[in-house]
Structures are given as structure tokens and as C-alpha cells.
C-alpha positions as CSV (number, residue, x, y, z in Angstrom):
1,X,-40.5,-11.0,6.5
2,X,-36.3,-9.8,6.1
3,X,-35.4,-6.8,7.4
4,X,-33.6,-4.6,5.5
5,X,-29.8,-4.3,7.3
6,X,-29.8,-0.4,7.9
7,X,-27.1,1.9,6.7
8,X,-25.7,1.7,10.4
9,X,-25.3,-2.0,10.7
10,X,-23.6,-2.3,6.7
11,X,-21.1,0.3,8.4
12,X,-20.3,-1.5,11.5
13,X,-20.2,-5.0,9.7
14,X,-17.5,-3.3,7.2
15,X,-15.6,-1.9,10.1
16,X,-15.9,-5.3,11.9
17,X,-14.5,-7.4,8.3
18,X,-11.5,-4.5,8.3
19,X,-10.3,-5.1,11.7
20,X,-10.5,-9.0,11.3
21,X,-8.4,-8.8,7.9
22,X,-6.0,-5.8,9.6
23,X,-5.7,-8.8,12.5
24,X,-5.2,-11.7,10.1
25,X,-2.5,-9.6,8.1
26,X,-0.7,-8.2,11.6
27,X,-0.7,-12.1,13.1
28,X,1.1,-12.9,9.6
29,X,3.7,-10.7,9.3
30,X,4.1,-11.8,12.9
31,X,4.7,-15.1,12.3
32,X,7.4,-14.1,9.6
33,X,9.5,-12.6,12.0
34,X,9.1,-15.4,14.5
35,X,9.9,-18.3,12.1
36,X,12.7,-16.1,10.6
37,X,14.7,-14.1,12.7
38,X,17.8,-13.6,10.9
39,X,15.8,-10.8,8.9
40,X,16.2,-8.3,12.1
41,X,19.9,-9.2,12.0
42,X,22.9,-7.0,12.0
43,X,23.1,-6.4,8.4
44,X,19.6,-4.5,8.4
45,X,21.1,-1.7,10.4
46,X,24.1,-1.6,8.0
47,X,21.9,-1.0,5.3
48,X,20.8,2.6,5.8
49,X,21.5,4.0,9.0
50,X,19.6,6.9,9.1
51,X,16.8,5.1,8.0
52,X,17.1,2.2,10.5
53,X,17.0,4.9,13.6
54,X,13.9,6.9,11.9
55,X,12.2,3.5,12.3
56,X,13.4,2.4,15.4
57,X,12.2,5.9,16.9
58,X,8.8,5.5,15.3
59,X,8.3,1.5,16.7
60,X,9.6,2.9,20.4
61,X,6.9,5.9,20.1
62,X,4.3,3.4,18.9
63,X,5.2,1.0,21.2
64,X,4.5,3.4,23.9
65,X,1.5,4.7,22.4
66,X,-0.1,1.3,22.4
């Protein structure tokens, strides 16, 4: 006889696919900016200042959240 998957389990397995495609989609942006590092080059900074330092504060505080 199946068991019926409870309301519990279809929540975790959800949470469990999530995670692995947040994973897949982290590890592939990652590999961009391996295999392309001219796209952190100077010009970015030049681009919008203000904006560049808002990010780079927010990556430092997550960095050191993590």
C-alpha cells in the first residue's frame, strides 16, 4: 500500500529542490566571474560610483555575516 507523502514532507522536499536550484544558480554565476574576470575591472567602478561603494558595502557586511 503507498503512503500518502504528508503536508510536512511536500514542504521540506520543496525547501530541499529550492536550495539545490539557489546552489546550482550561485555555483553559475560563480563560474562566470572565474572564467571572465575582466568584468570586475576598473571600468565597473567608473560606471557609477556611488553605486559601486553601496554594493561593495553590502558584499563586505554579507561577507561578514556569512
Amino acid at each position: 500500500m503507498d503512503e500518502q507523502e504528508t503536508p510536512i514532507a511536500s514542504t521540506q522536499r520543496a525547501e530541499e529542490a529550492a536550495r539545490r536550484n539557489w546552489i546550482l544558480v550561485k555555483n553559475r554565476r560563480k563560474r562566470y566571474l572565474e572564467t571572465h574576470p575582466e568584468y570586475f575591472g576598473p571600468s565597473l567602478e567608473l560606471a557609477d560610483p556611488i553605486l559601486y561603494d553601496r554594493l561593495v558595502c553590502w558584499l563586505d557586511a554579507q561577507a561578514l555575516d556569512s
